[in-house]
C-alpha positions as CSV (number, residue, x, y, z in Angstrom):
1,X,191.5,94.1,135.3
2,X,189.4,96.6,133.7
3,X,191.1,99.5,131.9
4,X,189.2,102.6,132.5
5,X,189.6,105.9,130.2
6,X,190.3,109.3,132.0
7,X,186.0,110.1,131.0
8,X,185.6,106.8,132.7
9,X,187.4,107.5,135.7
10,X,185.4,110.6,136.1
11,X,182.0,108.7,136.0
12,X,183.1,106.2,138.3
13,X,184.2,109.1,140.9
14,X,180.9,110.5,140.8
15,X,179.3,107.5,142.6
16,X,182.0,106.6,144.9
17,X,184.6,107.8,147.0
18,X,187.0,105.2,145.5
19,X,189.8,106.1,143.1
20,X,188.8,104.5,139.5
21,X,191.9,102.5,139.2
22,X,191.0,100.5,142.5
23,X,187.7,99.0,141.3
24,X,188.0,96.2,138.5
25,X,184.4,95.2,137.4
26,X,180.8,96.9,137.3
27,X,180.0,94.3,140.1
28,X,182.3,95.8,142.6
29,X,181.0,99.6,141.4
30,X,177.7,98.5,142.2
31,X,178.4,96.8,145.7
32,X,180.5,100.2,146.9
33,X,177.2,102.2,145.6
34,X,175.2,100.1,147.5
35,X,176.7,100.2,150.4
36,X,177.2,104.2,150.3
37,X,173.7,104.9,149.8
38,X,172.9,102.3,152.5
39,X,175.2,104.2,155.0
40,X,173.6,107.4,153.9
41,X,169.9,106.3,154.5
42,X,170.8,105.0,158.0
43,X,172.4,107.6,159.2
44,X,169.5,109.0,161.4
45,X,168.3,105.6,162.6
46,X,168.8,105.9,166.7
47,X,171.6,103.3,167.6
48,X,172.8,102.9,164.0
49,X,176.4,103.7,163.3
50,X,178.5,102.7,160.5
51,X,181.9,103.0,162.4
52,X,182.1,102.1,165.8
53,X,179.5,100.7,168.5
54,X,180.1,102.1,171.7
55,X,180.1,100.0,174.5
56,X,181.0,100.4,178.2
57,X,184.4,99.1,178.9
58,X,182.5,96.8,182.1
59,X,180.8,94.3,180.5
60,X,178.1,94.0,183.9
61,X,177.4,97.9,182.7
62,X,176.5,96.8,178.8
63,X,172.6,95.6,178.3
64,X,171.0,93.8,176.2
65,X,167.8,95.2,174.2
66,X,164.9,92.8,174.4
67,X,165.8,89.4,173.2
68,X,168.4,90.5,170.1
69,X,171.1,88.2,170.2
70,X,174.7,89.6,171.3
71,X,177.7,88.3,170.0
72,X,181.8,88.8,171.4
73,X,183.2,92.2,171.7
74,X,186.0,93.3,168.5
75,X,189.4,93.5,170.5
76,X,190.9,95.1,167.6
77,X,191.6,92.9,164.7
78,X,189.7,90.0,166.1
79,X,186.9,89.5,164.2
80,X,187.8,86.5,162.8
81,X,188.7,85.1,166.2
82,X,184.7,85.6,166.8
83,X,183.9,84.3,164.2
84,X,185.4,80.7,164.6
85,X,185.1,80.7,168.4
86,X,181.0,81.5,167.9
87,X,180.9,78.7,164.8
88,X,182.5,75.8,167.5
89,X,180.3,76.7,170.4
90,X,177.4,75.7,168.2
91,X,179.3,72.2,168.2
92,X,177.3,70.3,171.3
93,X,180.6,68.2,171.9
94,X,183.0,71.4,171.7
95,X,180.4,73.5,174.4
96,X,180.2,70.2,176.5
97,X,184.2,69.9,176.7
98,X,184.7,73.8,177.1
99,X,182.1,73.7,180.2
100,X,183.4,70.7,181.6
101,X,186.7,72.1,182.0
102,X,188.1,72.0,185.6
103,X,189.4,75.4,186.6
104,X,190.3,74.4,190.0
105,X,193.1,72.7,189.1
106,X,194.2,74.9,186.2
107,X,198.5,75.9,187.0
108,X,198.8,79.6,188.4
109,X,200.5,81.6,185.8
């Protein structure tokens, strides 16, 4: 961990929004700078936003914009779930078992 002086601290500040003390190398200061002027000089792209998409809650009511490829709607902390569930579909024998599965003759909860 990098031990930064008060004058330090101060410089750091300047280009970030993160306390000093969180940051531990010049690597890390650079990526958070990065990143902040990124989200500055996209802020008046149409559609861009750093936060949140909004999407309607009824998937038949969302739209796709020319051919851009969609991915799985964040259900909170889910991400990751996305992630692995987009990796395995990519698997021909994973897809060919998933859309082979008989739901006929699935149990009734």
């Amino acid at each position: 961990m990098v031990e930064l002086s008060s004058n330090d601290a101060r410089t750091s500040n300047k280009y970030n929004s993160f306390p000093a003390n969180t940051i531990e190398n010049k690597e890390e200061q650079d990526m958070i700078k990065a990143i902040e002027e990124s989200l500055k000089e996209n802020q008046n792209i149409p559609g861009f936003s750093p936060i949140a998409q909004c999407d309607p809650e009824n998937p038949h009511e969302r739209s796709r914009s020319g051919l851009t490829p969609v991915g799985l709607k964040n259900m909170g902390n889910s991400c990751w779930f996305n992630v692995i569930s987009q990796t395995l579909f990519h698997i021909a024998q994973f897809r060919q078992l998933l859309m082979n599965v008989d739901t006929v003759n699935l149990p009734a909860r």
